[in-house]
FILUMMAR-547741 format. One record per residue: residue in three letters; residue number from 1; x, y, z of N, C-alpha, C in turn. Coordinates in steps of 0.02 Angstrom, whole numbers, plus 50000, padded with zeros to 5 digits. Example, Ala and Ser with C-alpha at 12.3 -4.5 7.8 and 13.67 -1.06 7.14 Angstrom:
BEGIN
residu, num, n_px, n_py, n_pz, ca_px, ca_py, ca_pz, c_px, c_py, c_pz
ALA, 1, 50660, 49716, 50390, 50615, 49775, 50390, 50660, 49835, 50390 .
SER, 2, 50642, 49888, 50354, 50684, 49947, 50357, 50645, 50002, 50394 .
% end
This chain:
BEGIN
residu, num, n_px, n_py, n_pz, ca_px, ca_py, ca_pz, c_px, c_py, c_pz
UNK, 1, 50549, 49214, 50671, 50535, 49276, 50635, 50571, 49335, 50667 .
UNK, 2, 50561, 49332, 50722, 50601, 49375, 50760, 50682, 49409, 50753 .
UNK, 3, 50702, 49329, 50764, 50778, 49324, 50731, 50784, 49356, 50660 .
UNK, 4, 50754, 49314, 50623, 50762, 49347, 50542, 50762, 49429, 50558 .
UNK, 5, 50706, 49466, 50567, 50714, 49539, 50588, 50765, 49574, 50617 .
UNK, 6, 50773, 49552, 50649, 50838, 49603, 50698, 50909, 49569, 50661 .
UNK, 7, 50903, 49522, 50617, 50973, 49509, 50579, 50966, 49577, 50495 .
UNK, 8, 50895, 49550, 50485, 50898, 49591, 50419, 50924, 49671, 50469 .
UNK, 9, 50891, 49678, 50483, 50880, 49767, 50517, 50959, 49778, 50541 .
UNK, 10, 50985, 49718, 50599, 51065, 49754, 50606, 51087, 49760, 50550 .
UNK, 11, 51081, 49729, 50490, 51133, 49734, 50434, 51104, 49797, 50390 .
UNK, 12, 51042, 49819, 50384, 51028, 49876, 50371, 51065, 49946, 50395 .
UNK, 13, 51071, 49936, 50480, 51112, 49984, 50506, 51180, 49999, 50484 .
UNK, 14, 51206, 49934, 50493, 51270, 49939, 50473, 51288, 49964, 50409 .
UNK, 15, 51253, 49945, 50364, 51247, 49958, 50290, 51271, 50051, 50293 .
UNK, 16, 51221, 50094, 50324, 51194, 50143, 50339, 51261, 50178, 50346 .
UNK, 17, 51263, 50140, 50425, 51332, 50180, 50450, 51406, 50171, 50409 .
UNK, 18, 51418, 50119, 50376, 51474, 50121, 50336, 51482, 50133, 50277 .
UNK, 19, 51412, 50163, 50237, 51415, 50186, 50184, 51399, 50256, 50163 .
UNK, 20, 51375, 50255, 50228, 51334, 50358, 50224, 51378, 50411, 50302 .
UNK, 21, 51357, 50355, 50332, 51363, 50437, 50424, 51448, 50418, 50423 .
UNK, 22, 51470, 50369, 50431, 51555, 50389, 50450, 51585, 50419, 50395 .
UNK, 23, 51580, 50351, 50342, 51631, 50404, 50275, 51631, 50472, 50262 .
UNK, 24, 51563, 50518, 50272, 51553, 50561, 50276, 51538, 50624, 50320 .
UNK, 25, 51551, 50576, 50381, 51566, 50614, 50451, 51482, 50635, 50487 .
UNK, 26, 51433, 50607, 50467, 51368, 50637, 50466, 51366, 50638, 50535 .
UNK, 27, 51328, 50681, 50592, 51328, 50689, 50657, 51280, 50652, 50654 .
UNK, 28, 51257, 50590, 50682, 51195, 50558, 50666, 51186, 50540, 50742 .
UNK, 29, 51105, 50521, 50748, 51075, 50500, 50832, 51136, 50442, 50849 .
UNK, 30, 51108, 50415, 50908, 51125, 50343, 50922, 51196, 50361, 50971 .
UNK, 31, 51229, 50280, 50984, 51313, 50319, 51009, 51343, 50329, 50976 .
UNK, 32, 51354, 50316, 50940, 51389, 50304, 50865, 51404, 50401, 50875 .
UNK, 33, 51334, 50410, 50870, 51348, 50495, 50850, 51363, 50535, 50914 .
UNK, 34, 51351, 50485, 50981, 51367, 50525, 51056, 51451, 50543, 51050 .
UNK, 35, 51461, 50473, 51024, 51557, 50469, 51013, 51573, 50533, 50964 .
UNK, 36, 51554, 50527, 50891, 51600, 50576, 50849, 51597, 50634, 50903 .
UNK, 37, 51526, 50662, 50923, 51514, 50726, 50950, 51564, 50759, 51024 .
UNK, 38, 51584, 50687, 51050, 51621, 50708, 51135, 51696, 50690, 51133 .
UNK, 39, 51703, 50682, 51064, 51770, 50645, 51044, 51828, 50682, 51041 .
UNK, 40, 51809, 50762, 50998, 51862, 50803, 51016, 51875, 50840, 51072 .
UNK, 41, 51806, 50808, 51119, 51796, 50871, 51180, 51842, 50843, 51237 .
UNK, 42, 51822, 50768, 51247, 51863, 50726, 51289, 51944, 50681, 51267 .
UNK, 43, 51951, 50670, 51222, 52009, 50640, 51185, 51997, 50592, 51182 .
UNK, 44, 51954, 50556, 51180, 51957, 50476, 51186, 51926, 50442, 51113 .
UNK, 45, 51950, 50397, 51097, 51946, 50354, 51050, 51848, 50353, 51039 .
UNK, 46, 51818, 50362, 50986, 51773, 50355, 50974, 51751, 50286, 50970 .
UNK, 47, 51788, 50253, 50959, 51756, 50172, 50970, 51720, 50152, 51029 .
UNK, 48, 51786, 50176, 51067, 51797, 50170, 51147, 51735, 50187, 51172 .
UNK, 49, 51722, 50251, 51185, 51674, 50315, 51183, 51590, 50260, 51168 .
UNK, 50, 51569, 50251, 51095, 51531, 50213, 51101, 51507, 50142, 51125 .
UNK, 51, 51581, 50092, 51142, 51567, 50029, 51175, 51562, 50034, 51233 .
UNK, 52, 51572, 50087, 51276, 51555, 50109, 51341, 51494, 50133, 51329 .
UNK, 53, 51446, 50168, 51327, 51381, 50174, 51308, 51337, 50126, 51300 .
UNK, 54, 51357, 50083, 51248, 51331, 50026, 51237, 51318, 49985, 51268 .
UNK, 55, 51379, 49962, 51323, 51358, 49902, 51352, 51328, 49935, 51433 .
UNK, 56, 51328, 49993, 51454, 51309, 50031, 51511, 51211, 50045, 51500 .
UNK, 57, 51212, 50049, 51457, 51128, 50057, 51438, 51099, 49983, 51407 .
UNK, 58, 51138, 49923, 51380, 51108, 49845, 51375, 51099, 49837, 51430 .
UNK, 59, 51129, 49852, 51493, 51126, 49816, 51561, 51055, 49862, 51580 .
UNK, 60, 51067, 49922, 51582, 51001, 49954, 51588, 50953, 49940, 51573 .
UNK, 61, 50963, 49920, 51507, 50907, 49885, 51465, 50879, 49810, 51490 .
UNK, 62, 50932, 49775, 51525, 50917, 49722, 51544, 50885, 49708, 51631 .
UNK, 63, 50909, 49777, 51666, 50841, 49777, 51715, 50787, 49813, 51720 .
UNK, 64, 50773, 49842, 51680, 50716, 49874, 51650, 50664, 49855, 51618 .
UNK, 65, 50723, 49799, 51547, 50637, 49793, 51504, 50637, 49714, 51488 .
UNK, 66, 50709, 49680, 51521, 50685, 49592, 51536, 50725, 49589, 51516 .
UNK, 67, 50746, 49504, 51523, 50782, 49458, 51499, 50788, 49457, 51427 .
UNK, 68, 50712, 49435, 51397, 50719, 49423, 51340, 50724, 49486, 51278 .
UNK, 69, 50714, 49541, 51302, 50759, 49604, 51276, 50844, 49594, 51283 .
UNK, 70, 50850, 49597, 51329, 50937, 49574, 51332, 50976, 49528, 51285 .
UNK, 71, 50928, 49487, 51271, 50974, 49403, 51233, 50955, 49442, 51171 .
UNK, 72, 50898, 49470, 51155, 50902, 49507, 51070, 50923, 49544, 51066 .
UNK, 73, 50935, 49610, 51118, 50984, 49652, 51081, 51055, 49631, 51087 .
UNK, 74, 51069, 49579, 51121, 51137, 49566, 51123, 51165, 49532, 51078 .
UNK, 75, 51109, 49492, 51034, 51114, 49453, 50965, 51128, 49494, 50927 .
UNK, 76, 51100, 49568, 50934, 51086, 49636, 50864, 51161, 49655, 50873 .
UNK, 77, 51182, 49680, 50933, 51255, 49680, 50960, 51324, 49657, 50915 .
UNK, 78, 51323, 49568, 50939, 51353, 49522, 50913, 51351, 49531, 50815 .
UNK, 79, 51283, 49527, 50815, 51276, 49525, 50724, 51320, 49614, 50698 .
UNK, 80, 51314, 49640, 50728, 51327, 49712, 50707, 51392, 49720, 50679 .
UNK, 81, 51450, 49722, 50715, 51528, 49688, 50695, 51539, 49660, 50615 .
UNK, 82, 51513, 49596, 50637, 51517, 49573, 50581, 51481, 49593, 50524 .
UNK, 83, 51442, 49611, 50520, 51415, 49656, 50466, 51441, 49722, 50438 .
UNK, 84, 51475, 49777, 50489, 51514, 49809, 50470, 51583, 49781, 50430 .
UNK, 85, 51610, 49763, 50464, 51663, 49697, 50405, 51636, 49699, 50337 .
UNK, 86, 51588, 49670, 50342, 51555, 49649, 50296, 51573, 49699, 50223 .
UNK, 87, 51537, 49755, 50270, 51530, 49805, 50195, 51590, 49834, 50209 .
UNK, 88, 51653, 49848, 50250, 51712, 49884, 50219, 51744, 49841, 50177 .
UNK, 89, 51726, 49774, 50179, 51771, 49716, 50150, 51732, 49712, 50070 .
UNK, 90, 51681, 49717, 50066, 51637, 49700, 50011, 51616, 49756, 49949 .
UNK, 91, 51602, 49812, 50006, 51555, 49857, 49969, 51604, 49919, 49959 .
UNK, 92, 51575, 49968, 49916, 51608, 50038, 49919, 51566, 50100, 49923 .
UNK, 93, 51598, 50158, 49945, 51558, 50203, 49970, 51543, 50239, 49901 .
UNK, 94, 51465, 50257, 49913, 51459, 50283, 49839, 51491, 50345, 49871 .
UNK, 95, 51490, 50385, 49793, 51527, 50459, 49801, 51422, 50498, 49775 .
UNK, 96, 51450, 50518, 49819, 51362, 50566, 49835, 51371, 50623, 49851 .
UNK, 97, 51330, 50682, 49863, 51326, 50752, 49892, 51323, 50733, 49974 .
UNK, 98, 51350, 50766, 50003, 51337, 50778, 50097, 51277, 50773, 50127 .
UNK, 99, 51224, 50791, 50097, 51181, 50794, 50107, 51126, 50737, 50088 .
UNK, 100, 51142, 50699, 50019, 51106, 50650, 50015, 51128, 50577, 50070 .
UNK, 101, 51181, 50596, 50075, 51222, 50530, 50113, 51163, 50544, 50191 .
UNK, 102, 51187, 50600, 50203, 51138, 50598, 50277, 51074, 50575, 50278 .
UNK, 103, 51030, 50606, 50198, 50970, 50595, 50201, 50973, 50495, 50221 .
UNK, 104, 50989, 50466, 50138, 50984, 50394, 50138, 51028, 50349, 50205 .
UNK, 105, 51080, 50389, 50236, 51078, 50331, 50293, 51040, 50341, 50331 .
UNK, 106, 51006, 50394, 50346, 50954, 50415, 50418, 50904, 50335, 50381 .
UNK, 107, 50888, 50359, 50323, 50834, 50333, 50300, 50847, 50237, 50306 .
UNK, 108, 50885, 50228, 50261, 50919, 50137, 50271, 50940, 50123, 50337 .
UNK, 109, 50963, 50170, 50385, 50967, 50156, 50455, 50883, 50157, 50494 .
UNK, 110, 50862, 50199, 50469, 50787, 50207, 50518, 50746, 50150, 50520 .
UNK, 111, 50750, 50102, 50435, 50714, 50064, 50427, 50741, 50002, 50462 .
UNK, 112, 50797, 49994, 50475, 50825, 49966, 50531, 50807, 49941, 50578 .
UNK, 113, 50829, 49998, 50625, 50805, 49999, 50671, 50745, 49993, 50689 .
UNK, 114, 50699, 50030, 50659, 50623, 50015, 50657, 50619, 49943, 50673 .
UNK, 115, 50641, 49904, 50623, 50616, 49828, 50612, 50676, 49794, 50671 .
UNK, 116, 50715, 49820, 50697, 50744, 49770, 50757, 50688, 49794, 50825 .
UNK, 117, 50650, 49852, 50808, 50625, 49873, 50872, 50560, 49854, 50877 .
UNK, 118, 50524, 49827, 50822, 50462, 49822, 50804, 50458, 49719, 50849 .
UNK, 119, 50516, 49693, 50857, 50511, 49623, 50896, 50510, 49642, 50971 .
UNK, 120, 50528, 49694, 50980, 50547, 49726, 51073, 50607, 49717, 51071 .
UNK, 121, 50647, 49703, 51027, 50742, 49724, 51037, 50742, 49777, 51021 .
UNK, 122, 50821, 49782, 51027, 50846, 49857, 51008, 50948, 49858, 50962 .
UNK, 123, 50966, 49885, 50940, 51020, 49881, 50912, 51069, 49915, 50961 .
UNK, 124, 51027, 49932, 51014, 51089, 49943, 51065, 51109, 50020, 51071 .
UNK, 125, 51136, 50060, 51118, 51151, 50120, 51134, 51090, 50151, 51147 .
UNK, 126, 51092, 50214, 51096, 51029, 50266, 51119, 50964, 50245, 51110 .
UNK, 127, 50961, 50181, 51069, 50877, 50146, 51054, 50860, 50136, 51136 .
UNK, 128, 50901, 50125, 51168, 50857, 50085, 51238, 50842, 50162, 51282 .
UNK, 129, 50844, 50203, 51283, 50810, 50261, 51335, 50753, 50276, 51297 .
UNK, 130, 50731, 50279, 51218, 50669, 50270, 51214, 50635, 50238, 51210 .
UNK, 131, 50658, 50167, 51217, 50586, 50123, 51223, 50584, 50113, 51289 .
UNK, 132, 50640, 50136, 51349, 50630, 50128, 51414, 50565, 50179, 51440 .
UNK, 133, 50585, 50242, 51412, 50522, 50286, 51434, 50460, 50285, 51398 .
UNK, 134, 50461, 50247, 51334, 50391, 50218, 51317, 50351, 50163, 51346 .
UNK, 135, 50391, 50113, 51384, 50373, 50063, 51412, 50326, 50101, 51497 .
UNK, 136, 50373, 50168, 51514, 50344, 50171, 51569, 50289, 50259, 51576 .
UNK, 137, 50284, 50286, 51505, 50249, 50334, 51480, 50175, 50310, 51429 .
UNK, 138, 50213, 50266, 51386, 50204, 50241, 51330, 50170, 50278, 51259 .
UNK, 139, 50225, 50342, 51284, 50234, 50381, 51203, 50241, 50351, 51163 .
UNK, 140, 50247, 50371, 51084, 50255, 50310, 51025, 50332, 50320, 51018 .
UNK, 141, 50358, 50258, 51008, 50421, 50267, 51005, 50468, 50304, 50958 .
UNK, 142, 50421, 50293, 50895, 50450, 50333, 50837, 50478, 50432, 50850 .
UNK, 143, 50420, 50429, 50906, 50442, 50510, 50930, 50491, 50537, 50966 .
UNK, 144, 50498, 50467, 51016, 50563, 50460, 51055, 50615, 50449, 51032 .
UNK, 145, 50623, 50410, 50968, 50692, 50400, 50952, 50695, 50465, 50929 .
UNK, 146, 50663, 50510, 50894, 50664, 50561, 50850, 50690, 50600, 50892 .
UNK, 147, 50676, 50638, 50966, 50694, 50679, 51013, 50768, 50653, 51041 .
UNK, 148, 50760, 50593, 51044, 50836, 50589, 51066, 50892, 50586, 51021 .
UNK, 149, 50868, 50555, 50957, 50929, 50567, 50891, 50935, 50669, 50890 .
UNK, 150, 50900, 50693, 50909, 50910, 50772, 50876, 50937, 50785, 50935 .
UNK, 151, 50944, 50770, 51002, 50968, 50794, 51054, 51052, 50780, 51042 .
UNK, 152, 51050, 50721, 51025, 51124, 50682, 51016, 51151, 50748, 50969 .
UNK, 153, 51146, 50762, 50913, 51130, 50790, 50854, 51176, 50854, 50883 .
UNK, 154, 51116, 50883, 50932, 51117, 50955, 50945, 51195, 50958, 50995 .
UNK, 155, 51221, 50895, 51059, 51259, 50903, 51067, 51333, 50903, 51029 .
UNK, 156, 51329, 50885, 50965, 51399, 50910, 50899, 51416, 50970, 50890 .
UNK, 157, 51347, 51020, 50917, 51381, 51092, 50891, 51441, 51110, 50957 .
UNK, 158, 51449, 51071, 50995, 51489, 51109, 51040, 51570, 51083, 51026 .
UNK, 159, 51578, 51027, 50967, 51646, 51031, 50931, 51657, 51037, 50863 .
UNK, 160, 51571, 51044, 50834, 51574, 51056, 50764, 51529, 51133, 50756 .
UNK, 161, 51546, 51137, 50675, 51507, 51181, 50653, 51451, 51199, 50660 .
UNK, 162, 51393, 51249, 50645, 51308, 51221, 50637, 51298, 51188, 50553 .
UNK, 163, 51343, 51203, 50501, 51340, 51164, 50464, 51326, 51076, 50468 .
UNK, 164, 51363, 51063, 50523, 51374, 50995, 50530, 51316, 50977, 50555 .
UNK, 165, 51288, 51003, 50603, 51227, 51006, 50646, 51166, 50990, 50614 .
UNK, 166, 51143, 51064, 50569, 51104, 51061, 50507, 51106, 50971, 50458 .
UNK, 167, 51170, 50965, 50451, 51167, 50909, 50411, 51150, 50845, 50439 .
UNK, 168, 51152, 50840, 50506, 51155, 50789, 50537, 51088, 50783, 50561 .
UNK, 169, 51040, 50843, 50560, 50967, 50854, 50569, 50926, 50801, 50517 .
UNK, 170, 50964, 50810, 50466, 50938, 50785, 50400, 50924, 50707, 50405 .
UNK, 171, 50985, 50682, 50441, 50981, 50606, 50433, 50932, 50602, 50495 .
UNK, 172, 50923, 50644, 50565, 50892, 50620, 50616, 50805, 50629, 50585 .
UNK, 173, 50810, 50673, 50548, 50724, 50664, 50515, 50712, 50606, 50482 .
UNK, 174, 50762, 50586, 50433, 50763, 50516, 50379, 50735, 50464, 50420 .
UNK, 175, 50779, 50452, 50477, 50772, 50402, 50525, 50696, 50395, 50554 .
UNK, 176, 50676, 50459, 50578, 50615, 50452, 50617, 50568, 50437, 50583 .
UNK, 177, 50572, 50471, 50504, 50507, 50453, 50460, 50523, 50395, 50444 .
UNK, 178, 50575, 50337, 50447, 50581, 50273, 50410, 50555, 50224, 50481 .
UNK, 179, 50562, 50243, 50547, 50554, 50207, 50619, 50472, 50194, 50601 .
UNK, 180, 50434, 50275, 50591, 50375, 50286, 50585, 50347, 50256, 50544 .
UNK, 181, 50370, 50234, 50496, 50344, 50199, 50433, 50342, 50114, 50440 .
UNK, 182, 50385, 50102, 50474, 50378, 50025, 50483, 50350, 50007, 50545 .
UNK, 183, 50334, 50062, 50589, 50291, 50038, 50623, 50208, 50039, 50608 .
UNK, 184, 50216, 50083, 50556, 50137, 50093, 50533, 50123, 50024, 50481 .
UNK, 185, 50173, 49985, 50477, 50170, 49921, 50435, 50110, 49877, 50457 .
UNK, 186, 50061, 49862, 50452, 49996, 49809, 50469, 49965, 49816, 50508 .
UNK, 187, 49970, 49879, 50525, 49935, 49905, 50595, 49929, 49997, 50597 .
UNK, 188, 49963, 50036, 50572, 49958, 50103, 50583, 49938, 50138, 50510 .
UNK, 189, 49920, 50093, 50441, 49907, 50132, 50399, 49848, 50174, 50398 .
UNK, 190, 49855, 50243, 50376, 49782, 50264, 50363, 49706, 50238, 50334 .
UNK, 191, 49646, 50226, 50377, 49592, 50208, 50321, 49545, 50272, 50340 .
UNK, 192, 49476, 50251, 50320, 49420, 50288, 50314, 49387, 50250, 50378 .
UNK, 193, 49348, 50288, 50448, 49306, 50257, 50468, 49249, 50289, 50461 .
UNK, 194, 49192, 50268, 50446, 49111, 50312, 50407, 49057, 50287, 50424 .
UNK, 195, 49028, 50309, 50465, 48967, 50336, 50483, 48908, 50330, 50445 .
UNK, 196, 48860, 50271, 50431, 48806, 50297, 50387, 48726, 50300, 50428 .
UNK, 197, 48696, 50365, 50422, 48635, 50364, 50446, 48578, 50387, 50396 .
UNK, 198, 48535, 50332, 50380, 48510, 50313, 50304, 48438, 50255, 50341 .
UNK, 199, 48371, 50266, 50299, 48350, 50211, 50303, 48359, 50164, 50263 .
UNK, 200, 48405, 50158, 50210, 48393, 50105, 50158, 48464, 50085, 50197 .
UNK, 201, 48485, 50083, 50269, 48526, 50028, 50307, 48554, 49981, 50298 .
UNK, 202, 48488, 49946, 50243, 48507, 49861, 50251, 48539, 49868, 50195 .
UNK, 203, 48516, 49872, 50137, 48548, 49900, 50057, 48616, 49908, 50077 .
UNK, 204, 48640, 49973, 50108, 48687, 49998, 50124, 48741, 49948, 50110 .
UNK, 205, 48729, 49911, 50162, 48749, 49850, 50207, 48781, 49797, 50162 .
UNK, 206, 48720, 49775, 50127, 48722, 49710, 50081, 48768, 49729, 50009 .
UNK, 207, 48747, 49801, 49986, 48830, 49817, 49951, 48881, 49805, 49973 .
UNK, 208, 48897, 49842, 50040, 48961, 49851, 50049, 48978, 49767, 50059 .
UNK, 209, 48957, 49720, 50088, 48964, 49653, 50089, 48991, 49627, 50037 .
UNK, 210, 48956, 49628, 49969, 48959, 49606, 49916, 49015, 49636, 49889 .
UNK, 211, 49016, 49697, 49869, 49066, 49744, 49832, 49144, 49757, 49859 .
UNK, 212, 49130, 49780, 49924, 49179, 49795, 49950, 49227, 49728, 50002 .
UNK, 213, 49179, 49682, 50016, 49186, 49630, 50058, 49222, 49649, 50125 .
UNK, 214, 49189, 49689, 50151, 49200, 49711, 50236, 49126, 49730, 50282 .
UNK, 215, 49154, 49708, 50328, 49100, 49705, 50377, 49069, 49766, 50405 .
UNK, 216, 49027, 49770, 50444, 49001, 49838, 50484, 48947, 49818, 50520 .
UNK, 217, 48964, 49873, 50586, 48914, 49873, 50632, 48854, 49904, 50647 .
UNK, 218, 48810, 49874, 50672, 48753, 49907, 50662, 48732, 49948, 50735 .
UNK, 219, 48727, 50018, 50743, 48726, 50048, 50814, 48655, 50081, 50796 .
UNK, 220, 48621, 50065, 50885, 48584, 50116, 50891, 48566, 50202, 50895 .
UNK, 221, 48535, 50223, 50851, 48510, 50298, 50868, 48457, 50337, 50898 .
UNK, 222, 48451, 50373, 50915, 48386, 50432, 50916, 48400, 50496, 50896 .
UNK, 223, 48346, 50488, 50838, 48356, 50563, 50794, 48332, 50626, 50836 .
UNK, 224, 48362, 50679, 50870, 48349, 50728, 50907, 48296, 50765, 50853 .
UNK, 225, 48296, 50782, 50782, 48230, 50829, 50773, 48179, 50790, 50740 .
UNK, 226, 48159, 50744, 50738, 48095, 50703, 50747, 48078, 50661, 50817 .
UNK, 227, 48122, 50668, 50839, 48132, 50615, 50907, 48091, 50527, 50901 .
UNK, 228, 48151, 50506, 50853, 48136, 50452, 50809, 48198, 50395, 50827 .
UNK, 229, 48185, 50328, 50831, 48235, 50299, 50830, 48271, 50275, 50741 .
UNK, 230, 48328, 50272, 50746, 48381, 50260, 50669, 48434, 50217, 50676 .
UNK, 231, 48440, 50173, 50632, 48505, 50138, 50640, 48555, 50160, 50608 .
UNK, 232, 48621, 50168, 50641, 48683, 50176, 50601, 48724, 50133, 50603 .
UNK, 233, 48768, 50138, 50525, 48803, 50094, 50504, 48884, 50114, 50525 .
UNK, 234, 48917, 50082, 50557, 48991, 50108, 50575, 49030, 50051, 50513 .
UNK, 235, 49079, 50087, 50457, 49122, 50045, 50429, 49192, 50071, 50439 .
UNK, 236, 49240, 50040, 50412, 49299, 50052, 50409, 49351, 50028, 50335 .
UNK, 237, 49343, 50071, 50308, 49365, 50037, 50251, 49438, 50088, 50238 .
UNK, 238, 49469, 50037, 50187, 49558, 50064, 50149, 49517, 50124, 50123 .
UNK, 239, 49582, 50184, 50107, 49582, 50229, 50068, 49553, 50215, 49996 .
UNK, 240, 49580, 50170, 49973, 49555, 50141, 49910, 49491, 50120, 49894 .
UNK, 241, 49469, 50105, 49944, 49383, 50078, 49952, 49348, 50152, 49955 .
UNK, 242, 49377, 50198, 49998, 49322, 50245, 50011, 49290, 50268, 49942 .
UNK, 243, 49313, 50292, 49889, 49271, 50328, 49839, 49211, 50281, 49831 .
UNK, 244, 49235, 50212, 49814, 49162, 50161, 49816, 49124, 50158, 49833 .
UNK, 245, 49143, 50157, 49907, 49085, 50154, 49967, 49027, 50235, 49951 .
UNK, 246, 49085, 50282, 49947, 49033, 50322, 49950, 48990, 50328, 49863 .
UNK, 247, 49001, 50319, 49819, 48949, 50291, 49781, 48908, 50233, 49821 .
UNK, 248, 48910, 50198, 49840, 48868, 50154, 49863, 48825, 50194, 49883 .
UNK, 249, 48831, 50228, 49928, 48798, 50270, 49982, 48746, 50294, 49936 .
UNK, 250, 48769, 50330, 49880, 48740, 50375, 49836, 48681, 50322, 49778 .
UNK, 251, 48696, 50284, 49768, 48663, 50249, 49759, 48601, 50222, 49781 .
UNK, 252, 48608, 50196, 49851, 48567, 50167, 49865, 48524, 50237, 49914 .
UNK, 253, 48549, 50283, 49941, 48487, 50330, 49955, 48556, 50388, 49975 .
UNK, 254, 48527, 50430, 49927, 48569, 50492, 49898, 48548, 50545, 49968 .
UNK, 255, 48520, 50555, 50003, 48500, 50573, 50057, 48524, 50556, 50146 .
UNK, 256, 48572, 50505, 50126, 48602, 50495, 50182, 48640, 50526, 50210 .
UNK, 257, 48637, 50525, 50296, 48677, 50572, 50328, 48765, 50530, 50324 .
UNK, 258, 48805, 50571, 50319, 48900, 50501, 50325, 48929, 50561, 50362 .
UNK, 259, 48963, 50514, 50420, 49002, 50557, 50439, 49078, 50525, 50424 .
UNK, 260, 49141, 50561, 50390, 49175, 50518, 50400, 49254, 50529, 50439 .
UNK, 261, 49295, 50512, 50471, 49351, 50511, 50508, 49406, 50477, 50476 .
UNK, 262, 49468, 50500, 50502, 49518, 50452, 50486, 49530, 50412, 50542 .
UNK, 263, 49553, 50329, 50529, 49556, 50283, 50569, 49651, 50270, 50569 .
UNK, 264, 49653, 50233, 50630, 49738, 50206, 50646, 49719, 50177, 50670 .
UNK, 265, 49760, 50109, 50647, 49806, 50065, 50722, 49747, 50033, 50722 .
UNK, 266, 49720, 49992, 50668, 49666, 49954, 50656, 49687, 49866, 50661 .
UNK, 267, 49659, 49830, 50715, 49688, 49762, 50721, 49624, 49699, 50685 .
UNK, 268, 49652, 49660, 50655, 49598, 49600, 50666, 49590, 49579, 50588 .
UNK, 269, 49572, 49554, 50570, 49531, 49531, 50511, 49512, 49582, 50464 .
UNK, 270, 49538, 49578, 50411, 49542, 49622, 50359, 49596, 49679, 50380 .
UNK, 271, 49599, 49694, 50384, 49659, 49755, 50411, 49737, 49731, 50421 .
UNK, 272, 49733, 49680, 50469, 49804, 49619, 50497, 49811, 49575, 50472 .
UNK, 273, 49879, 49549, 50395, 49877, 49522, 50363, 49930, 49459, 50384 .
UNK, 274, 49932, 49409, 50402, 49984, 49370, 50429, 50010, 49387, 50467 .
UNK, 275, 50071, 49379, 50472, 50127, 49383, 50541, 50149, 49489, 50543 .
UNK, 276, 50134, 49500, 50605, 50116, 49570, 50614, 50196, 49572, 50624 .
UNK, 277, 50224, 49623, 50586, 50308, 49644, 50573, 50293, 49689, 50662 .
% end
């Protein structure tokens, strides 16, 4: 599964980069965009520029965050090449506005990457300093790539325009909200977690069982203005469930106290559906 991922995802990138950020010059994160940006400053071949990067931060990457990080991103590496081929040989660049091109490769690149990073590889260059300082901070990564694609970004204005800059902002947002999104895949979506303090408890309960078919826990209370003991019900249900539930609620004793929260990053049974992307 692994493999499958970081093959679909390099070819996503590549897709990205040879149909949106070069043809169109987009200043985009990564080396890719360290190169366009230091390219007129230093003279050197932008290829060049990024395969030095590249393989100076895999090795980094490889005493830092293991072995078996190394052999996958060096697979993501290897697959990358050929996939670019791929689409100058195959595909053609649509003709688009400047601005949409940045948006959709940030975006077809983010989802990418996301999904090569979501196994613990990486596609190589600027991906590995943020999952290095997540591994030893353990910020979410999606924020890190985000700070370091706009840093990359921000160093272009010193051979480009702020036009270029601005535009190249565009794709580094695309990216972070598409990283963010596939990592919220089976594990980070929003639900409801709710609170019920009710004597008709058991009712409560035996709906939500039936109706909703999810579980809940039953916690002890003491009611501070009767100085009474109460049981509460802790659930966690999808967005989609909540309006239900709270009819339920209403139903079975219209007088109940609910408190309710938003939940993340919910693991286990009902929530985690097969093989976690």
């Amino acid at each position: 599964m692994n493999i499958l991922l970081i093959t679909a995802g390099t070819f996503l990138v590549a897709l990205a980069v040879e149909l949106f950020i070069i043809p169109y010059s987009i200043l985009s994160g990564g080396a890719a965009g360290i190169a366009v940006a230091l390219s007129p400053l230093i003279h050197a071949d932008e290829t060049l520029i990024a395969n030095i990067i590249v393989l100076c931060l895999l090795f980094l990457g490889r005493i830092v965050l293991g072995r078996q990080f190394f052999y996958e991103t060096a697979l993501s590496s290897l697959l990358y090449p050929v996939f670019t081929g791929f689409c100058l040989k195959f595909l053609s660049v649509p003709q688009v506005d400047p601005i949409l091109a940045s948006f959709y490769g940030g975006l077809v690149g983010g989802i990418g990457v996301g999904m090569v990073m979501r196994t613990g590889a990486s596609t190589g260059g600027m991906d590995i300093p943020p999952m290095i300082i997540n591994k030893l901070t353990g910020i979410r990564l999606p924020l890190l790539v985000g700070i370091t694609d706009a840093l990359t970004v921000a160093l272009g204005f010193a051979a480009y325009d702020l036009s270029a800059v601005l535009l190249g902002l565009i794709s580094v947002f695309a990216t972070s909200l598409a990283i963010s999104r596939v990592f919220s895949i089976g594990e980070g979506s929003v639900s409801k977690s709710v609170q019920i303090i009710s004597e008709n408890w058991q009712d409560i309960y035996q709906c939500i069982d039936r109706r909703l078919s999810r579980g809940a826990t039953i916690l002890s209370g003491y009611g501070a203005y009767r100085m009474e003991e109460k049981k509460v019900l802790l659930c966690v249900v999808s967005l989609k469930q909540y309006a239900e539930l709270l009819q339920i609620i209403d139903e079975c004793d219209p007088k109940a106290f609910v408190i309710t929260t938003d939940a993340t990053d919910m693991h286990g049974e009902g929530f985690t559906y097969g093989f976690r992307l």
